[in-house]
VOLUM-651283 format. One line per 5 residues: number of its first residue (from 1); their letters; for each residue x, y, z of N, C-alpha, C. Coordinates in Angstrom, 1 decimal. Example, Ala and Ser with C-alpha at 12.3 -4.5 7.8 and 13.67 -1.06 7.14 Angstrom:
BEGIN
1 = AS = 13.2 -5.7 7.8 12.3 -4.5 7.8 13.2 -3.3 7.8  12.8 -2.2 7.1 13.7 -1.1 7.1 12.9 0.0 7.9 $
***
This chain:
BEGIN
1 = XXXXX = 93.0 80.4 99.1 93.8 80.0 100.3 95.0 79.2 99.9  96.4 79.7 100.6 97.4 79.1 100.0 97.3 77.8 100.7  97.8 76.7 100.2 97.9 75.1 100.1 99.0 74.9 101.4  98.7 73.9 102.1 99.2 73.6 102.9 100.3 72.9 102.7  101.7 72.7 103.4 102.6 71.9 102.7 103.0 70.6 103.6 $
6 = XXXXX = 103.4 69.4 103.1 103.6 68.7 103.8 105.5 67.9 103.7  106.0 67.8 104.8 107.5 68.5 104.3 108.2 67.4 105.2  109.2 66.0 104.4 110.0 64.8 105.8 111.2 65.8 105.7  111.4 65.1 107.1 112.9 65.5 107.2 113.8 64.6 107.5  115.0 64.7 106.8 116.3 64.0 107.1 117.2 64.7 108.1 $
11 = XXXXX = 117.1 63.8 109.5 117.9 64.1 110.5 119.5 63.3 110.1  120.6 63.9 109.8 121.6 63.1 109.3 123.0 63.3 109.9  123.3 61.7 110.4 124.5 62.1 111.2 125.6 60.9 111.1  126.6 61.0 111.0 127.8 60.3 110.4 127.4 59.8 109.0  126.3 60.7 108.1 126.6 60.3 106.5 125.5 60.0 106.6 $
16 = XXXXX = 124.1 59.1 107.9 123.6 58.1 107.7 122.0 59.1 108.0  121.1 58.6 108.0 119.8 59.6 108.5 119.2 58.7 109.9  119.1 59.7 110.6 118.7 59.2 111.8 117.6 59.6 112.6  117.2 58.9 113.7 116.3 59.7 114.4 115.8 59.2 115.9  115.4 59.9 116.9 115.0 60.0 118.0 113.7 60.2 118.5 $
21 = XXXXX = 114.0 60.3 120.2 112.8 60.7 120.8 113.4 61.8 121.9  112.4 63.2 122.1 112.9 64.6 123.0 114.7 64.4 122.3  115.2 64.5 121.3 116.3 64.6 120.5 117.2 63.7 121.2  116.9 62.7 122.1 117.8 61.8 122.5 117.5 60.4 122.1  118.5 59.3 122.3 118.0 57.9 122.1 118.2 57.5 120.2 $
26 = XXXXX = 119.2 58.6 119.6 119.3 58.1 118.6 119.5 57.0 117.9  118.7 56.8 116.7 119.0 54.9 115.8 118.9 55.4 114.5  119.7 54.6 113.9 120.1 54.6 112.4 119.2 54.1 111.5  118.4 55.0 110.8 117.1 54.8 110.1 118.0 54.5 108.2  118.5 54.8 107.5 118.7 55.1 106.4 119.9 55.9 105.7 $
31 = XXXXX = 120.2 55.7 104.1 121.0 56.4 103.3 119.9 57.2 102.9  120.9 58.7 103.3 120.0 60.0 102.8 119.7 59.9 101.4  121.1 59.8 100.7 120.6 59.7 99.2 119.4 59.3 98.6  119.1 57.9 98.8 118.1 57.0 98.5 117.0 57.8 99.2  116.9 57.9 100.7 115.5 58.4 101.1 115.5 60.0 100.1 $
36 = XXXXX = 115.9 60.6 99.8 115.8 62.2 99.1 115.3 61.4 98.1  116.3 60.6 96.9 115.1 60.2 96.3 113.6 59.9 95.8  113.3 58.8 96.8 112.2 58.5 97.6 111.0 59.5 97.9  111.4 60.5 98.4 110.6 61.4 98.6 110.1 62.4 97.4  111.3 62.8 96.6 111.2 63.4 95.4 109.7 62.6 94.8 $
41 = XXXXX = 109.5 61.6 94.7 108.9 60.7 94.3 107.4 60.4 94.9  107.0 60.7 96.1 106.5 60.4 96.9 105.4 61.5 97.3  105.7 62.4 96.5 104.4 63.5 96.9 104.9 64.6 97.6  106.4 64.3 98.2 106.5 65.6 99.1 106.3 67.1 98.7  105.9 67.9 99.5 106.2 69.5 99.1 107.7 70.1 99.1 $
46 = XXXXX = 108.4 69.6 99.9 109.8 70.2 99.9 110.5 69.2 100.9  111.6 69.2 100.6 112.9 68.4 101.5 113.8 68.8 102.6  113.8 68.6 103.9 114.6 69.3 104.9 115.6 68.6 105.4  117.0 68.9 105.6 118.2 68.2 105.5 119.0 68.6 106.7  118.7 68.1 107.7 119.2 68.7 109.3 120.6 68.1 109.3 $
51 = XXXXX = 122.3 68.5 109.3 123.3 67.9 109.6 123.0 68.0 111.1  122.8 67.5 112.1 122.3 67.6 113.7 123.3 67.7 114.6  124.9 67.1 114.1 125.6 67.5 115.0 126.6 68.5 114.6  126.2 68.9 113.7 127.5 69.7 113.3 127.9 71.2 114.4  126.5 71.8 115.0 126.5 72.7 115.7 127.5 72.3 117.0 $
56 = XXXXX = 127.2 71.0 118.0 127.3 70.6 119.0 129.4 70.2 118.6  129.6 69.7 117.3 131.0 69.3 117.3 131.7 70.9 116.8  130.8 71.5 116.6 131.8 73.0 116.4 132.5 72.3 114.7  131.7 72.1 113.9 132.2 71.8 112.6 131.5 72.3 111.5  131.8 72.3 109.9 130.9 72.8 109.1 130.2 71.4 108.9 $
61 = XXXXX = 129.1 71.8 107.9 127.6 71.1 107.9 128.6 69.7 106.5  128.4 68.6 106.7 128.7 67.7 105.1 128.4 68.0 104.0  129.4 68.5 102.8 129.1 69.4 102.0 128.5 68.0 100.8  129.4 66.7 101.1 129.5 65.8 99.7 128.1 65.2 99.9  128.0 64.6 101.1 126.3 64.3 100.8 125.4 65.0 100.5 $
66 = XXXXX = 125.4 66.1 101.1 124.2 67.6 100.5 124.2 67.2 98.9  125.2 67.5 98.5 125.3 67.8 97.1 124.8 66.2 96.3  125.3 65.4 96.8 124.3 63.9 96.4 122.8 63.6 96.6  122.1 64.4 97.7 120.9 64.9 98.2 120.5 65.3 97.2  120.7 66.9 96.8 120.5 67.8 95.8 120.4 67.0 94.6 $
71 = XXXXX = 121.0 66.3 94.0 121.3 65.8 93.0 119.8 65.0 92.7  119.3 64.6 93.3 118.0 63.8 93.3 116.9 64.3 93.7  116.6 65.3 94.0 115.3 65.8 94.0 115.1 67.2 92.8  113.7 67.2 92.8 113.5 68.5 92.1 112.5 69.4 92.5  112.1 69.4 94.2 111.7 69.9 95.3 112.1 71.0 95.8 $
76 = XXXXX = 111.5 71.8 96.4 112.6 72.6 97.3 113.5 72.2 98.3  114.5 72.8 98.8 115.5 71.7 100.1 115.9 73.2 100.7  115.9 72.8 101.8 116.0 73.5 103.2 117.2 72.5 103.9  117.9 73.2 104.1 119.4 72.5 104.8 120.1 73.4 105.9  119.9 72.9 107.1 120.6 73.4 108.2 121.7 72.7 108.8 $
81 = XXXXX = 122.4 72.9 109.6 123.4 72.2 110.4 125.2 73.0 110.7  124.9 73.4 111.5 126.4 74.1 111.4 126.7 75.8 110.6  125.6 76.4 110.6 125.1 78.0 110.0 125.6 78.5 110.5  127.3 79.5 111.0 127.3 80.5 112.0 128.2 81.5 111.2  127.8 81.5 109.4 128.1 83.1 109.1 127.1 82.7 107.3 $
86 = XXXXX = 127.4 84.0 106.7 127.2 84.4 105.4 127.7 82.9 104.4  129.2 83.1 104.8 130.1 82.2 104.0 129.7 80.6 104.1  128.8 79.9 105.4 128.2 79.3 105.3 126.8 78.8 104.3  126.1 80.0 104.3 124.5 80.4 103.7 125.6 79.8 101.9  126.6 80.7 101.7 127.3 80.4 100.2 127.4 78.7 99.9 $
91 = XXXXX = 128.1 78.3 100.9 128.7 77.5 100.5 127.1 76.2 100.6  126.6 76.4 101.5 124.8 75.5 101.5 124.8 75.6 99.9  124.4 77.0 99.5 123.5 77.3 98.4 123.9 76.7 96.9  125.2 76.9 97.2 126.2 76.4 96.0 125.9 74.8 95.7  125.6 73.8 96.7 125.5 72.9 96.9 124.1 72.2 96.8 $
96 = XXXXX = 123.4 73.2 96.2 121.8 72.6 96.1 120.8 73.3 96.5  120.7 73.7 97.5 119.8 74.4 98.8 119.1 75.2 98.3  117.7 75.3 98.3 117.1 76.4 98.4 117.0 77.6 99.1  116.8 77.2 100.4 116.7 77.6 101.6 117.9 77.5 102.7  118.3 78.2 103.6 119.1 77.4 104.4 118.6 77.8 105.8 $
101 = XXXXX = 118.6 76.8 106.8 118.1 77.2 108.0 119.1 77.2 108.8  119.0 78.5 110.0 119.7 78.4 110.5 119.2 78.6 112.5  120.1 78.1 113.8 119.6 77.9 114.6 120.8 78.3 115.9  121.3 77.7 116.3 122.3 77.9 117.8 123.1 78.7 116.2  123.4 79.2 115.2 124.5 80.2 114.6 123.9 81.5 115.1 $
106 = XXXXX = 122.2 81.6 114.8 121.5 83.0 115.1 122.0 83.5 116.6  121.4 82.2 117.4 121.4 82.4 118.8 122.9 83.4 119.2  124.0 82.5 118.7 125.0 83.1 119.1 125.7 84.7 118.4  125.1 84.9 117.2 125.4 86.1 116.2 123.9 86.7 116.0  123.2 87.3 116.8 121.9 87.5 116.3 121.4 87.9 114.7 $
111 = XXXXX = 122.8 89.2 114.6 122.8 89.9 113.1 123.3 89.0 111.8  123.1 87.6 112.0 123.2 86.5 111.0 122.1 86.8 110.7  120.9 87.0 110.9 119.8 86.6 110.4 119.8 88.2 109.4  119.6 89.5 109.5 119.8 90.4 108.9 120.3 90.3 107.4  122.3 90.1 107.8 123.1 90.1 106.9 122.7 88.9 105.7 $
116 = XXXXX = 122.4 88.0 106.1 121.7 86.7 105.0 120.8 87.2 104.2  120.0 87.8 104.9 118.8 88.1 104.2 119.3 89.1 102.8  119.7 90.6 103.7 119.7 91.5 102.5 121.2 90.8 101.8  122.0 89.9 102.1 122.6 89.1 101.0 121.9 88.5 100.0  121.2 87.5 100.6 120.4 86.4 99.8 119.1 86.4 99.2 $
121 = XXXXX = 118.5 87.4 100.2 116.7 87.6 100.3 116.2 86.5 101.6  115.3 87.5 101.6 114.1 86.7 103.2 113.5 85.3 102.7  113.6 85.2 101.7 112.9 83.8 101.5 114.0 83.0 101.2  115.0 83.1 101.1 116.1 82.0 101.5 116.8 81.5 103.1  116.1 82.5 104.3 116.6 82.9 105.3 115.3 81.9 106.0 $
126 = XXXXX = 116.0 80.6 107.0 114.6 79.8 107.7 115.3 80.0 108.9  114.6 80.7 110.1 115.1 80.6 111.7 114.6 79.1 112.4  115.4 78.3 112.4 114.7 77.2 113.1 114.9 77.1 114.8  114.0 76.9 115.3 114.0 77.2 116.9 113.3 75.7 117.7  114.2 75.3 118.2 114.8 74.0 119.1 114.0 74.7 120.3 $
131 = XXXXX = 112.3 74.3 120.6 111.9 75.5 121.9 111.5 74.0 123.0  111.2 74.2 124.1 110.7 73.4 125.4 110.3 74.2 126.4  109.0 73.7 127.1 108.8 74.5 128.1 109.6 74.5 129.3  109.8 75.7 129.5 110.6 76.0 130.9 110.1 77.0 131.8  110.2 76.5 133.3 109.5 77.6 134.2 108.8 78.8 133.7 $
136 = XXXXX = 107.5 77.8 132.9 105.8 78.5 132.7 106.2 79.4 131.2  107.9 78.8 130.9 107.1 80.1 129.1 108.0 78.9 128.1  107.8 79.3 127.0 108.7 78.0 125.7 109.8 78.7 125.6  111.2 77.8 125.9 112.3 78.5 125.7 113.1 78.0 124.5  113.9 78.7 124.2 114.7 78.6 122.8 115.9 77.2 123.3 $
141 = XXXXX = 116.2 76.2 123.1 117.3 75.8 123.5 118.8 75.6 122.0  119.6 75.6 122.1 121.2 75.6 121.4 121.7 74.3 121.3  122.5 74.0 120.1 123.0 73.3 119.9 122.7 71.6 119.8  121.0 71.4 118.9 120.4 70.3 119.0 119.5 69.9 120.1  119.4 71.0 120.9 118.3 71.1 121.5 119.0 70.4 123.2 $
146 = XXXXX = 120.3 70.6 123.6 121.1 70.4 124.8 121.4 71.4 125.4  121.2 72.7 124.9 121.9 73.7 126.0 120.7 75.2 126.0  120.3 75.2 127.0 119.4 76.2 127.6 119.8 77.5 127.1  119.2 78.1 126.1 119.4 80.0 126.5 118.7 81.0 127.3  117.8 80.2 127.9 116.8 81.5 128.8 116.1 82.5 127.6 $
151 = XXXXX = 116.4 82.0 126.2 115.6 83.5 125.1 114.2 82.7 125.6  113.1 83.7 126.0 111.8 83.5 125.5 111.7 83.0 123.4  110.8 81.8 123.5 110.7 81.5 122.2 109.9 82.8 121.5  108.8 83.6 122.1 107.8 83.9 121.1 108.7 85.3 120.5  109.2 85.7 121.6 110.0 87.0 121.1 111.1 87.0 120.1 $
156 = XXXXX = 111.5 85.4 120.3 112.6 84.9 119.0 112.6 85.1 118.1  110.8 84.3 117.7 110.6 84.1 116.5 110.2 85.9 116.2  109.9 86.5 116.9 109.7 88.0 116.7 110.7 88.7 116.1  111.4 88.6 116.8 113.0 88.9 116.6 113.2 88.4 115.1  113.3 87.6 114.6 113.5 86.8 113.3 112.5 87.8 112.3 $
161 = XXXXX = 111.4 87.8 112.5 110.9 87.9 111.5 110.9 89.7 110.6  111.2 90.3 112.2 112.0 91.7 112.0 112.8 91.8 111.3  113.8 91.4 111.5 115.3 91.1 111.2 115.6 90.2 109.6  114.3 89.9 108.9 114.3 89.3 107.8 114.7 88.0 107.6  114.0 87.2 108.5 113.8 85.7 108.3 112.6 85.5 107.9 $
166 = XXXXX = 112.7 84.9 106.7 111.1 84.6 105.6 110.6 83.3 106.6  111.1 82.7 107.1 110.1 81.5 107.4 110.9 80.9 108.9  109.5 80.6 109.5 110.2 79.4 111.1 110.2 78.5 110.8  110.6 77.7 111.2 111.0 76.0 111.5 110.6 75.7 113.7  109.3 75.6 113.7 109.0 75.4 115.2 109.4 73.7 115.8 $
171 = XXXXX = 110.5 73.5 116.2 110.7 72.0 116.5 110.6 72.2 117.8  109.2 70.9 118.3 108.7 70.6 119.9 109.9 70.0 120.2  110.7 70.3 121.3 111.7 69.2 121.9 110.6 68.0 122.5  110.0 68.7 123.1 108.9 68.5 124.7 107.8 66.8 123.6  107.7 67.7 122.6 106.6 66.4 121.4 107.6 65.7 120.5 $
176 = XXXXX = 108.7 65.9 120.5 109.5 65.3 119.7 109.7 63.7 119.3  109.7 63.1 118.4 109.3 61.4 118.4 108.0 61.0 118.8  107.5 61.6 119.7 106.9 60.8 121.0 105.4 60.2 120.2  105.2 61.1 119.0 104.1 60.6 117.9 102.9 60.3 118.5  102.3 61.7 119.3 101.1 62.1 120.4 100.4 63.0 119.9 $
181 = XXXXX = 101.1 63.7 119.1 100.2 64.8 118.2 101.4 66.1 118.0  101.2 67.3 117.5 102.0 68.4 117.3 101.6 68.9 118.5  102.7 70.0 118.9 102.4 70.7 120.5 102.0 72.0 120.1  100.7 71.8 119.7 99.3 72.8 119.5 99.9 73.8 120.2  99.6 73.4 121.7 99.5 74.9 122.6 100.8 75.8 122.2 $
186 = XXXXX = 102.1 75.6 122.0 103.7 76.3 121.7 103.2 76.5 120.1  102.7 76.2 119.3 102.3 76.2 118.1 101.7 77.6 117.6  100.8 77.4 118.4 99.2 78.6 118.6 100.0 80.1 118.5  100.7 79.5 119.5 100.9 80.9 120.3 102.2 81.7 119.6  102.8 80.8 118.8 104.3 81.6 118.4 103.7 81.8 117.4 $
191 = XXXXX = 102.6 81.2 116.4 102.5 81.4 115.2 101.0 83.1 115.3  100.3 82.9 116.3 99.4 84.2 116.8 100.7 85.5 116.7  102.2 85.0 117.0 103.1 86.3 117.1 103.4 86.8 115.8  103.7 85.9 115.4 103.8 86.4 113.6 103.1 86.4 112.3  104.1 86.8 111.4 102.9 86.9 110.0 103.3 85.9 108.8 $
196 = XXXXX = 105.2 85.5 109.2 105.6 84.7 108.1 104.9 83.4 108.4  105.5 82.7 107.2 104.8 81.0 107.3 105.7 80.5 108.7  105.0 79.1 109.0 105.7 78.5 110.2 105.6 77.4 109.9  107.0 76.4 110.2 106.6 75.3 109.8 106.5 74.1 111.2  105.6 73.0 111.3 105.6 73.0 112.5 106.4 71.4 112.7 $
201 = XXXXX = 107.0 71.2 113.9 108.0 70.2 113.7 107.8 69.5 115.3  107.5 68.1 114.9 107.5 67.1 116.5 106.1 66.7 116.7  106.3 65.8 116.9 105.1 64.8 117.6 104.4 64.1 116.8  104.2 64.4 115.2 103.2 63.5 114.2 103.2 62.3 114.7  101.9 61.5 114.5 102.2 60.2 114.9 100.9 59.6 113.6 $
206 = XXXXX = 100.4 60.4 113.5 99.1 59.3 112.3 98.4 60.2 111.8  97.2 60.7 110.9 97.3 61.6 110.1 96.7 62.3 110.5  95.5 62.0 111.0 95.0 63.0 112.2 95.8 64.0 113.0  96.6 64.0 113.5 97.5 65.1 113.7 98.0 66.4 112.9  97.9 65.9 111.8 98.2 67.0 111.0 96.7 68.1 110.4 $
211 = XXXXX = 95.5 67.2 110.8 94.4 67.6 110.3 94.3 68.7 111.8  94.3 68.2 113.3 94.6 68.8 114.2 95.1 69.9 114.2  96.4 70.2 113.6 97.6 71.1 113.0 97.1 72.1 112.2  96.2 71.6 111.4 95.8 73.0 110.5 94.3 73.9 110.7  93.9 72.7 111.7 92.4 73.1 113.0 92.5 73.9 113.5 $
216 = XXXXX = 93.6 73.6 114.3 93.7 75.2 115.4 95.2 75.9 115.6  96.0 75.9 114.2 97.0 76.3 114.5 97.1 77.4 113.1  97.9 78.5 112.7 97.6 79.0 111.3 99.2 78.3 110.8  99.6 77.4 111.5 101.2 76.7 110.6 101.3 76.5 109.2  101.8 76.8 108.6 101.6 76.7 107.0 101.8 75.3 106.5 $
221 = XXXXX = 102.9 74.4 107.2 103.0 73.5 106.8 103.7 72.4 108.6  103.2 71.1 107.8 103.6 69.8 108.8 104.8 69.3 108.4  105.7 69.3 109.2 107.6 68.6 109.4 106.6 67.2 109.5  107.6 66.1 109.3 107.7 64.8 110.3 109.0 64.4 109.4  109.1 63.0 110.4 110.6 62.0 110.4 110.0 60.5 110.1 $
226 = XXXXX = 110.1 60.3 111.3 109.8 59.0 111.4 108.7 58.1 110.8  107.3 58.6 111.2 106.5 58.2 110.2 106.2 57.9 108.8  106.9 59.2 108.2 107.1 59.1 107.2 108.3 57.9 106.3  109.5 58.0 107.0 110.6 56.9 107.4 110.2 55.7 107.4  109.4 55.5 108.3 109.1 54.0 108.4 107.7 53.4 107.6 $
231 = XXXXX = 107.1 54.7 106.8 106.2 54.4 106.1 104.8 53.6 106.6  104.5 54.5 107.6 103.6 54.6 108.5 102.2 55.3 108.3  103.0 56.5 107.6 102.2 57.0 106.7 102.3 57.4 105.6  102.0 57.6 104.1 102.4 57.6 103.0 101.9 59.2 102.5  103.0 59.5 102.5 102.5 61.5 101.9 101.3 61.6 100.7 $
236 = XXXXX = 101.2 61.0 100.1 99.9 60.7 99.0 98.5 60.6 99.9  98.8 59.4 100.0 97.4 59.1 101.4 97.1 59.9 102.7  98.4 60.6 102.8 97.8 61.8 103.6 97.1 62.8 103.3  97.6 63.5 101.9 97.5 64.4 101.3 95.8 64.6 101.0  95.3 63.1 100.3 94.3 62.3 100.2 93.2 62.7 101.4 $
241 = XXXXX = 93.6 62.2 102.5 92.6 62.4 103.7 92.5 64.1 104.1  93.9 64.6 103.5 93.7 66.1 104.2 92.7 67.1 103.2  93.1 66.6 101.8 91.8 66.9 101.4 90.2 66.7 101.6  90.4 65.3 101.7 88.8 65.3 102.4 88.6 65.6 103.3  89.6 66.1 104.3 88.8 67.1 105.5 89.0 68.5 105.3 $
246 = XXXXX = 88.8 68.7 104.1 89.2 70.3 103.9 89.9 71.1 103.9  91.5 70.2 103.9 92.8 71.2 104.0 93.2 71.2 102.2  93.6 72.4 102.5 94.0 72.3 100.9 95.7 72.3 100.7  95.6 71.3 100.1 96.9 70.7 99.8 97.1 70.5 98.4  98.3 70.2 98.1 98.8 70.8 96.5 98.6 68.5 96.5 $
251 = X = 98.1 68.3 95.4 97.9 67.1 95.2 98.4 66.7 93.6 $
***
């Protein structure tokens, strides 16, 4: 049975790492550098590196802190923020990245996700999808999770995985911060649609949730921010308990 992964993320915006609740209400948690460190250190499975506003200011993603990022871990890194062609996926990759995820760039160019792929390969290609429920189905939303597209989520992630995107990125707007648990039900059902890994993103709040997460969901691996940030819960000691309840995790 492949190992479960357990994966913080750096929400990062004017240089600094940040974070919220339903993607609003931002506060200034930390220097990425140092926390990438940190984690390198800390047990993580891999590192995810959200620039959050770059989509919404119509800008490219910060190339000099990525590359300070990079510099300090020896992890995998997943880096999204501001993805809307090929020449972006370069210039990420150049910069450290393993992976690059991308999100409102797909929405608006569908055949981004394609051209990346047979450029780069499907396993450098992560569709990350900003979903909330909306009149009775999970909708995709744009640009940090502010602007409505009407895409059905499950068909998205369908869409993606056709089209040669190696891996989702499922972020709950709806569970986002609120640290109540992962939103199971939007979980279940996008990951019942496909075959790639999924990674599941929103709502951790204590470790039991992630044990929940791999109960009734087939997500390959647990996102979190804050917890992890505030050191609430410590990726070792998680790892620890997920083993003794019979997740198998890379220890």
């Amino acid at each position: 049975m492949l190992t479960k992964r357990i994966i913080p993320c750096l929400d990062v915006r004017d240089g600094r790492v940040v974070k919220g609740m339903n993607f609003e209400g931002i506060q200034d948690v930390s220097d990425p550098v140092e926390m990438a460190a940190f984690y390198n250190g800390a047990g993580a499975d891999e590192l995810v590196f959200y620039d959050i506003t770059a989509s919404f200011e119509g800008r490219k993603l910060f190339t000099e802190i990525l590359r300070r990022v990079a510099a300090q871990i020896f992890i995998p890194l997943t880096v999204g923020g501001g993805i809307n062609s090929c020449a972006d996926f370069e210039r990420v990759l150049l910069c450290g990245a393993d992976k690059v995820s991308v999100n409102s760039g797909a929405i608006r160019n569908p055949s981004l996700i394609g051209e990346a792929a047979r450029k780069y390969g499907n396993q450098c290609v992560v569709l990350s999808m900003d979903v909330k429920r909306s009149n009775g189905h999970f909708e995709v939303f744009a640009k940090g999770g502010r602007q409505a597209t009407g895409i059905d989520a499950v068909e998205w992630a369908k869409y993606g995985e056709a089209n040669g995107a190696g891996e989702l990125v499922l972020n709950s707007i709806d569970t986002d911060g609120v640290k109540q648990g992962f939103d199971i039900e939007m979980l279940h059902t996008v990951c019942g649609a496909v075959s790639i890994p999924v990674v599941a993103s929103g709502g951790a709040g204590r470790m039991e949730d992630f044990t929940e997460l791999f109960a009734k969901t087939n997500a390959d691996a647990g996102l979190a921010a804050s917890i992890f940030h505030f050191r609430q819960v410590e990726i070792r000691q998680l790892k620890d308990y997920l083993h003794q309840n019979g997740v198998p995790v890379r220890r």
